[in-house]
Backbone bond lengths (Angstrom), bond angles and torsions (degrees), N, CA, C in turn:
res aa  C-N    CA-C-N  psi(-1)  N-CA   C-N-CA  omega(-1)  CA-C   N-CA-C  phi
1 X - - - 1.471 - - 1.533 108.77 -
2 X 1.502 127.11 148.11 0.850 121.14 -153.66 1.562 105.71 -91.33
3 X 1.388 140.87 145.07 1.376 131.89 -178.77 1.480 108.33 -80.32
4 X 1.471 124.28 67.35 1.484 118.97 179.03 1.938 95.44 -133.80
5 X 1.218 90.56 140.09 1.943 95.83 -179.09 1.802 93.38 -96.46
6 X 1.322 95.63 167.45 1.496 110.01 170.24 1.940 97.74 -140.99
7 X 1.637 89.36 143.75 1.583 79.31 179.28 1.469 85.65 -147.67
8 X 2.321 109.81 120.81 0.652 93.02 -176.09 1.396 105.56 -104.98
9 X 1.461 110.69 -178.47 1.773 136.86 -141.09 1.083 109.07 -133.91
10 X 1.657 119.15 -173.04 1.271 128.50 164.26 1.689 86.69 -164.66
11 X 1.361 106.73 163.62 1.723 102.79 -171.30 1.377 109.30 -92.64
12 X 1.352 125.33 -5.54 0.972 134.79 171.49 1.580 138.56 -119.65
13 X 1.103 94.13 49.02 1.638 114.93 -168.07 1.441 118.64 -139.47
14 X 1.285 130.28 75.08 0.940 155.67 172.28 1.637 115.88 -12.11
15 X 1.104 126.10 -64.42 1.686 125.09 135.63 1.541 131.22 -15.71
16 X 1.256 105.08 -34.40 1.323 118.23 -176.23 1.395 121.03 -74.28
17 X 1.567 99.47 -54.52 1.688 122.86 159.44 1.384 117.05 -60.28
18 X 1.283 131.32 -24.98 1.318 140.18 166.17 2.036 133.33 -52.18
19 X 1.920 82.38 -50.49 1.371 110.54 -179.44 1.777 95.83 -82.02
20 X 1.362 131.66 -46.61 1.059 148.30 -160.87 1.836 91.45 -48.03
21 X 1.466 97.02 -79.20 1.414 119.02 171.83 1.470 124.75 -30.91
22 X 1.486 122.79 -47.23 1.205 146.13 -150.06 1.602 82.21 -91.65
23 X 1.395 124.09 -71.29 1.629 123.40 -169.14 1.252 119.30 -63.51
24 X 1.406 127.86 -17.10 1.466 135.12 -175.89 1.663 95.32 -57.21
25 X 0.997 128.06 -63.32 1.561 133.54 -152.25 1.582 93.70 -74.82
26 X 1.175 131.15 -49.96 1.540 140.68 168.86 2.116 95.81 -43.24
27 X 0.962 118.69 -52.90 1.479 117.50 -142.85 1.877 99.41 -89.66
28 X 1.681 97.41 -30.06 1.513 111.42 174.26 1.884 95.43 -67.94
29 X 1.101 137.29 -53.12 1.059 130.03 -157.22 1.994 113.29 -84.03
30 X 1.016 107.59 -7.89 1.797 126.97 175.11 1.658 99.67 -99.90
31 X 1.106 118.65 -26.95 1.660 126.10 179.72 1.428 105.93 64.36
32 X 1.389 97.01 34.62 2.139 100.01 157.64 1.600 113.59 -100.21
33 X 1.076 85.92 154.74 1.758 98.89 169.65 1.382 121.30 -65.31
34 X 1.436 134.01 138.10 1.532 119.41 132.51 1.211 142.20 -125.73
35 X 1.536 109.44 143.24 1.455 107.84 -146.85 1.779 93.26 -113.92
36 X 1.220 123.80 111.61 1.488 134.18 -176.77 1.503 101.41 -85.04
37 X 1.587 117.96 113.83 1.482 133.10 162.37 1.320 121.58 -103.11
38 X 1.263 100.28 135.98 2.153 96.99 -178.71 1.265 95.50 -81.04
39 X 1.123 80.99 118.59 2.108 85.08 154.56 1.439 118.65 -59.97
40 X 1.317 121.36 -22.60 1.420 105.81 179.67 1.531 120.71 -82.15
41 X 1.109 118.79 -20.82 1.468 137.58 147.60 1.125 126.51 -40.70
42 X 1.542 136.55 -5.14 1.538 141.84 -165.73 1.120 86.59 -172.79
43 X 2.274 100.39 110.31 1.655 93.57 159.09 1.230 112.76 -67.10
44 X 1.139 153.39 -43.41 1.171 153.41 -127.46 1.969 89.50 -91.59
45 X 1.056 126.66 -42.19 1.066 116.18 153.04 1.748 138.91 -46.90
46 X 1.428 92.01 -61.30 1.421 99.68 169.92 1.611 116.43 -49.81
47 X 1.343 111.03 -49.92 1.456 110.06 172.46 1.802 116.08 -60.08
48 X 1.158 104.75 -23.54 1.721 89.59 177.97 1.775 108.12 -106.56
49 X 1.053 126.08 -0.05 1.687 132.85 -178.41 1.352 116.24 -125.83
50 X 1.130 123.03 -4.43 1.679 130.22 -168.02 1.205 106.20 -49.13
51 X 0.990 145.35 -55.26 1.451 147.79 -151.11 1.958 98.79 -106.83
52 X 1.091 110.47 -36.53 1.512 126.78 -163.43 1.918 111.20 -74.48
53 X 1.437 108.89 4.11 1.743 104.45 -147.50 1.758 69.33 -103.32
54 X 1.689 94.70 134.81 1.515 126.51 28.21 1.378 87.06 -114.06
55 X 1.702 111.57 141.89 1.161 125.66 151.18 1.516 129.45 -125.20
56 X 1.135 90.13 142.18 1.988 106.66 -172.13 1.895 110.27 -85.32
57 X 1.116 100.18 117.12 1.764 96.86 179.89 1.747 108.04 -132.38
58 X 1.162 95.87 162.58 1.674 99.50 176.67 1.687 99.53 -129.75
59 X 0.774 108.81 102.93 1.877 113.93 -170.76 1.385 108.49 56.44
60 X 1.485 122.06 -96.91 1.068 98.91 -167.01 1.826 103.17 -131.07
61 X 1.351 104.01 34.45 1.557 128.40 -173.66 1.579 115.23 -101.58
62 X 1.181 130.25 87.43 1.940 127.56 175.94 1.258 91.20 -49.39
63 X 1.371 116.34 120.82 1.389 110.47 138.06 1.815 128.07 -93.64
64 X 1.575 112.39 -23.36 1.487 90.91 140.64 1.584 85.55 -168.28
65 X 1.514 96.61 -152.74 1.694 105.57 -174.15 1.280 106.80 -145.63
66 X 1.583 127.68 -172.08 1.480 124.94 -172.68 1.614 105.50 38.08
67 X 1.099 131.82 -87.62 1.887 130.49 -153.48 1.152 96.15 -142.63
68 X 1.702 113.16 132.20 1.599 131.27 -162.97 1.799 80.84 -53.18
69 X 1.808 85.39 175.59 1.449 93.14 -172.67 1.519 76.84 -126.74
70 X 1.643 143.58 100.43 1.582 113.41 -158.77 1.394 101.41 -77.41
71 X 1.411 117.40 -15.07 1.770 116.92 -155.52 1.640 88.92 -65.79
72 X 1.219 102.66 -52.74 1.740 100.80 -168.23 1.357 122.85 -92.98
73 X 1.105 119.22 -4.92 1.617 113.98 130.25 1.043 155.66 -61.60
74 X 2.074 97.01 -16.89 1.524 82.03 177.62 1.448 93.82 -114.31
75 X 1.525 128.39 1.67 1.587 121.01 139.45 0.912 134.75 -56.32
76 X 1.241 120.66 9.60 1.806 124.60 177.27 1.493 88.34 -113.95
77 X 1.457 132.64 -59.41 1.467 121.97 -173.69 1.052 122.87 -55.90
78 X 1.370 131.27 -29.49 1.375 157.52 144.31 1.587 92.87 -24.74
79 X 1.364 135.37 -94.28 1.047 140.61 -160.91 1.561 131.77 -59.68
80 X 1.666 92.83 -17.97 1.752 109.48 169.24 1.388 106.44 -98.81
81 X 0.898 137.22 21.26 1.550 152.98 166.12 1.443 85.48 -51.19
């Protein structure tokens, strides 16, 4: 699986830009990607994250929602090393 996070968003959600911000420096230093998707752009998204954004995932793994969790993010990148 590939070591890249996705954290999805909405452009107007203040939380979103928060977590966005907060994981960049985490994601530069593990040398994964992140790829920011609107949830409002994908029902199939919107129907499973609507209420939940911003959320941080690694394929098909939450690592959390509302505000990075960094401890357990960077214990999961840690472990996909």
């Amino acid at each position: 699986m590939a070591a890249d996070l996705t954290l999805v968003s909405r452009d107007y959600c203040h939380l979103c830009h928060d977590m966005e911000v907060a994981v960049a420096p985490l994601a530069a230093e593990f040398g994964v990607g992140l790829a920011v998707v609107d949830v409002d752009a994908d029902p199939a998204l919107e129907a499973k994250y609507d209420e939940l954004v911003p959320v941080l995932l690694h394929g098909d793994t939450e690592l959390c929602h509302y505000f990075l969790d960094e401890a357990k993010v960077r214990e999961y990148l840690a472990g996909i090393r």
